[in-house]
C-alpha positions in Angstrom: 69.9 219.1 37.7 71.1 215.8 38.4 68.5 213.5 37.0 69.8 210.2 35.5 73.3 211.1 36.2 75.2 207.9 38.4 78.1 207.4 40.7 79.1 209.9 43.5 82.1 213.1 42.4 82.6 213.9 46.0 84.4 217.4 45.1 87.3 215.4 43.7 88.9 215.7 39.8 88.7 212.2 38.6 92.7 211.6 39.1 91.8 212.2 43.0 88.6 210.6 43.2 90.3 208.0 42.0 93.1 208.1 44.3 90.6 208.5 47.1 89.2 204.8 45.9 92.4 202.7 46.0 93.4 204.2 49.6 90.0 203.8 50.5 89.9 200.0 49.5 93.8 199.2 50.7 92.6 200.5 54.4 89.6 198.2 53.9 90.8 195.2 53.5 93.9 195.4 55.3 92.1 196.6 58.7 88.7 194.8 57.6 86.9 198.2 59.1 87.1 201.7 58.4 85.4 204.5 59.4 84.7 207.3 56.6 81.8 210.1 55.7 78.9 207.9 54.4 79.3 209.5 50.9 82.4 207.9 50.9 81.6 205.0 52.0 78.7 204.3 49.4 81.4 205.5 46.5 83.5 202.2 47.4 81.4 200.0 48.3 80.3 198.5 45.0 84.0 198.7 44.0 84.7 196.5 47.6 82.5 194.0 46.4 83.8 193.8 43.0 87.1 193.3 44.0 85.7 190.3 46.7 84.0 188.9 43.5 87.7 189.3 41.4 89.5 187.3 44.3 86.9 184.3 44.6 88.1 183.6 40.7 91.5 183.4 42.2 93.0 183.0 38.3 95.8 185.1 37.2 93.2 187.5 35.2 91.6 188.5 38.1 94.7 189.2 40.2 96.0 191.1 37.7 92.3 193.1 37.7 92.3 193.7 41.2 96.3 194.8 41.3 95.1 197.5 39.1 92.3 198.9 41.4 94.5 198.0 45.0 98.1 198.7 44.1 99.1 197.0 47.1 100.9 193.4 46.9 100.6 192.4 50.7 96.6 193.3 50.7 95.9 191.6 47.4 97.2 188.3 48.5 95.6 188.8 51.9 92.1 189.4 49.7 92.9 186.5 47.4 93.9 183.7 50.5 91.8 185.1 53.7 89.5 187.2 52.5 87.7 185.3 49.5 87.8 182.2 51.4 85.8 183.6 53.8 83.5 184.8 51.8 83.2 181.2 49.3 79.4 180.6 49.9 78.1 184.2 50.3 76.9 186.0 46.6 77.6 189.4 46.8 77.0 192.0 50.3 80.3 191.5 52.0 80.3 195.0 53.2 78.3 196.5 55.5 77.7 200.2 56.6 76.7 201.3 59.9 76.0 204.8 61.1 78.4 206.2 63.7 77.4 209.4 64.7 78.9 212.7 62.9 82.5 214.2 63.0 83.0 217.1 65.0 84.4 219.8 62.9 81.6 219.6 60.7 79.2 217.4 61.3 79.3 215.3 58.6 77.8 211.7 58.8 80.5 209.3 60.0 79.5 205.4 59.2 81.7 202.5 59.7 82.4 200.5 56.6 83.3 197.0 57.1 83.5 193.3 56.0 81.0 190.9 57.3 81.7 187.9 58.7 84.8 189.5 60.1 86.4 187.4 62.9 85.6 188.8 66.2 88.7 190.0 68.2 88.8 188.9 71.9 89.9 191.1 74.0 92.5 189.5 77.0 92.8 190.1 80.4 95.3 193.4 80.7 95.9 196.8 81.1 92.5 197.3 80.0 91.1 195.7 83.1 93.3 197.4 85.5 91.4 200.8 85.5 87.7 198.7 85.9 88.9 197.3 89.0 90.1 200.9 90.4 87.2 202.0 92.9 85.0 204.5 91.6 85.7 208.3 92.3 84.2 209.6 95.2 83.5 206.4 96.9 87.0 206.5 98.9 86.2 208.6 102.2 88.4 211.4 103.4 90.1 210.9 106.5 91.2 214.1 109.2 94.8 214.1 107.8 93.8 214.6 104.6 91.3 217.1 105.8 93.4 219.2 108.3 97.0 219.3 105.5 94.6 220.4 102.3 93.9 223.2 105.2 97.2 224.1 105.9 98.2 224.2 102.1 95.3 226.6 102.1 96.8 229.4 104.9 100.4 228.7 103.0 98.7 230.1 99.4 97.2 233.0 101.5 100.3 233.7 103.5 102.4 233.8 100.2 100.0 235.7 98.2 99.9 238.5 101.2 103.5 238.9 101.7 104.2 239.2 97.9 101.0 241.8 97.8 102.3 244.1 100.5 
C-alpha cells in the first residue's frame, strides 16, 4: 500500500521521469500553456512554481539552479526577464490547472496547465473571419438549373453503368 509515500512515479524510471519534468517545464514556460494528463500536470506543478520563485531572486545562484532543472538558455532568460516580473507581487500559485475533457485513445483526463496572469492574445481581423461571414449551409436556395443538370448527371451514371453491365 501506498500510505505516507509522496510525489507521483507515473510509470517512468527516475532517469525518464525526470526527463519527462524538464520537457514538461521548457514547453511551459516557453508557450505559457500546455495541455497534459492531469497526473502529469500535478507532478510539475510544484516544480513550476519553484522555478517562478528561483527567477524572482534573479542572482547568479538561482540562474544557475533553474539551468539545472530547464536546460534551455532562451526559456531561462525569458523566465528570469518576462516571466518573474510578471509575477513580482504574487506569493506563490502562478499555475493554474483546468480540466479539458479526456483524450480519445484512452480516455485519460486531459487539463490545461498554464501560467496565470498570462497576457491575453487578441485575435485580428483575418482568415479567421472569412469562413463566419460565409452564409450558413442550407440557407442558399436551389434554383431549376441546378435542379434539372444534378438530373441529367443522374441518367449519364445510369446510362454508363448499363452499357458497361450488358
Amino acid at each position: 500500500m501506498r500510505h505516507g509515500r509522496a510525489g507521483f512515479k507515473l510509470g517512468r524510471v527516475t532517469a525518464h521521469r525526470w526527463a519527462l519534468f524538464r520537457n514538461l517545464l521548457v514547453a511551459l514556460f516557453r508557450h505559457e500553456r500546455i495541455m497534459t494528463t492531469e497526473a502529469k500536470a500535478k507532478a510539475v506543478r510544484g516544480l513550476a512554481d519553484h522555478m517562478v520563485t528561483l527567477a524572482k531572486r534573479d542572482n547568479l545562484h538561482a540562474r544557475r539552479q533553474v539551468l539545472s532543472m530547464v536546460p534551455d538558455t532562451e526559456v531561462v532568460k525569458k523566465l528570469f526577464d518576462t516571466i518573474a516580473a510578471r509575477f513580482g507581487e504574487r506569493h506563490g500559485g502562478y499555475t493554474r490547472i483546468m480540466h479539458a475533457g479526456t483524450r480519445p485513445g484512452d480516455r485519460a483526463p486531459m487539463v490545461v496547465l498554464e501560467l496565470v496572469d498570462r497576457p491575453e492574445v487578441t485575435k485580428e481581423k483575418g482568415k479567421g473571419d472569412a469562413k463566419a461571414e460565409k452564409a450558413p449551409r442550407g440557407s442558399r436556395r436551389k434554383g431549376k438549373g441546378e435542379e434539372e443538370s444534378k438530373a441529367s448527371a443522374g441518367k449519364g451514371r445510369r446510362k454508363k453503368a448499363a452499357a458497361a453491365a450488358g
